[in-house]
C-alpha positions, 0 to 999 in steps of 0.5 A: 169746545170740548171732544168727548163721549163715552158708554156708561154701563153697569149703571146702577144710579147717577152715583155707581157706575162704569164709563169708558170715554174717548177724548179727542183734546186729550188723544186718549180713551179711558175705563172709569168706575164711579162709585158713591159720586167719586170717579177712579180711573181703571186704565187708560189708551193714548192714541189716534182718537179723532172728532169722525165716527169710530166704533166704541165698545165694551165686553163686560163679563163678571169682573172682565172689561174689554175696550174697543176702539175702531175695531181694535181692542185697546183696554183689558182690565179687571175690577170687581167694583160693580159685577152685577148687571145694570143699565147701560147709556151714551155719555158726553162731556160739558159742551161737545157735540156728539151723535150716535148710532146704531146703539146695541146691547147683547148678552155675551 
């Protein structure tokens, strides 16, 4: 039913964290923090975002978030909610059904 997934990143524990998710019911990608189980949203994109494979990606330095979507970048906030390094993941939403590939992590 649902079209979602997204990258957690800067993860701390299952309440602190970054996200930035693609919706392809909704036609957008958004930059969430999370922070003490509450969910606030940084920015948003509303654009062409389809059930195929696309790239998805994030740049985080310091308080800098850069989103990228298909190869093009589409989200450039600041937030200072989360600066430190932490985990990073995959994310889906309640019932989608998501595949990924080729997961890479690097230092900037």
């Amino acid at each position: 039913m649902d079209q979602a997934c997204g990258l957690v990143f800067r993860y701390l524990d299952e309440n602190n964290y970054y996200i930035t998710r693609a919706n392809a019911l909704e036609g957008n990608v958004r930059l969430y923090h999370v922070k003490d189980g509450r969910r606030t949203q940084i920015a948003s994109w509303s654009g062409a975002v389809t059930g195929n494979w696309h790239e998805l990606r994030v740049d985080a330095r310091e308080d800098r978030i850069q989103v990228h979507w298909g190869g093009s970048q589409i989200i450039d906030a600041t937030d200072r909610t989360f600066t430190a390094p932490g985990k990073v993941g995959v994310w889906t939403k309640a019932d989608s059904v998501t595949y990924f590939d080729d997961l890479t992590i690097m230092p900037l």
